[in-house]
C-alpha positions in Angstrom: -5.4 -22.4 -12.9 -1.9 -23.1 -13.0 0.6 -20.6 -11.1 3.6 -19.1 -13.1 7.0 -19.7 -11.8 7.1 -16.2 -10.7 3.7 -16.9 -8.5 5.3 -20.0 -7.2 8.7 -17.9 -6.0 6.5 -15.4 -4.5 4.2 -18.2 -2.6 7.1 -20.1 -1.3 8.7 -16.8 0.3 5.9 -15.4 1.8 5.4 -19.4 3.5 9.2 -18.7 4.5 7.6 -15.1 6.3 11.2 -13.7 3.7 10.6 -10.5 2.1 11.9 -10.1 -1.4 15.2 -8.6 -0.1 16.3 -10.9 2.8 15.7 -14.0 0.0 17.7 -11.8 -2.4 20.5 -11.9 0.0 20.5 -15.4 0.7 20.6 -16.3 -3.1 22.9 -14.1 -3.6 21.0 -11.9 -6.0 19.3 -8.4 -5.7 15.6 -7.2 -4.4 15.0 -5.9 -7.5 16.0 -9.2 -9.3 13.6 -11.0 -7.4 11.5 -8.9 -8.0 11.9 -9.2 -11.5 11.3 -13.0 -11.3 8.6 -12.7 -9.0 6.3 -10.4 -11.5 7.2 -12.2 -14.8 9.7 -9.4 -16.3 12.7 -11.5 -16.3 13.3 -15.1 -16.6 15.5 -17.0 -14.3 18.3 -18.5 -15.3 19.3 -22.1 -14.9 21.6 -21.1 -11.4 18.7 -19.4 -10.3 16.1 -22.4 -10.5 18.8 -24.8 -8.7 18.9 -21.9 -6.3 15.0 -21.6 -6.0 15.0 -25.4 -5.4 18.0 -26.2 -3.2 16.7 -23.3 -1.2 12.6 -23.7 -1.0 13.7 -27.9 -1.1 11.3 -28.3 -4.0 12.0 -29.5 -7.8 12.4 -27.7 -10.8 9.9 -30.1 -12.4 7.2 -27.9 -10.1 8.4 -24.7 -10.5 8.9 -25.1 -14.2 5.1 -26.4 -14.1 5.9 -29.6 -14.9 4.2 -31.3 -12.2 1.4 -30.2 -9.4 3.7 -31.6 -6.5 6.8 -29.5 -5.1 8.6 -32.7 -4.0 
C-alpha cells in the first residue's frame, strides 16, 4: 500500500527523532500546520514540498508518490 504525503512527512520526522513542533520551527511554519499536512487536512503548498525535500534531502517525485525511491 502506498503511503500518502502526509504519512511520508510524518515517517521522515519521526526517523529525524523531530516532533511536529521543533520541524515546524525549522520550516518555518506552525505545529499545527504540520499537523495539518501530516493528517491529510490541508495540502502543502509548492514552498512547502521544496521545504519537505531540501530539508528530509528526498525528491518531490517520492513524496508526491511518484516514485517508490526518496532519492
Amino acid at each position: 500500500m502506498e503511503l500518502s504525503f502526509g504519512e511520508k512527512i510524518r515517517n521522515l520526522r519521526e526517523d529525524a527523532n523531530l516532533n511536529q513542533t521543533q520541524l515546524g520551527n525549522i520550516l518555518g511554519m506552525t505545529q499545527r500546520k504540520v499537523s495539518y499536512i501530516e493528517c491529510g487536512k490541508n495540502e502543502p503548498s509548492l514552498q512547502d514540498i521544496v521545504a519537505f525535500c531540501r530539508y528530509f534531502r528526498v525528491s518531490a517525485d517520492y513524496l508526491l508518490g511518484l516514485t517508490k525511491y526518496s532519492k
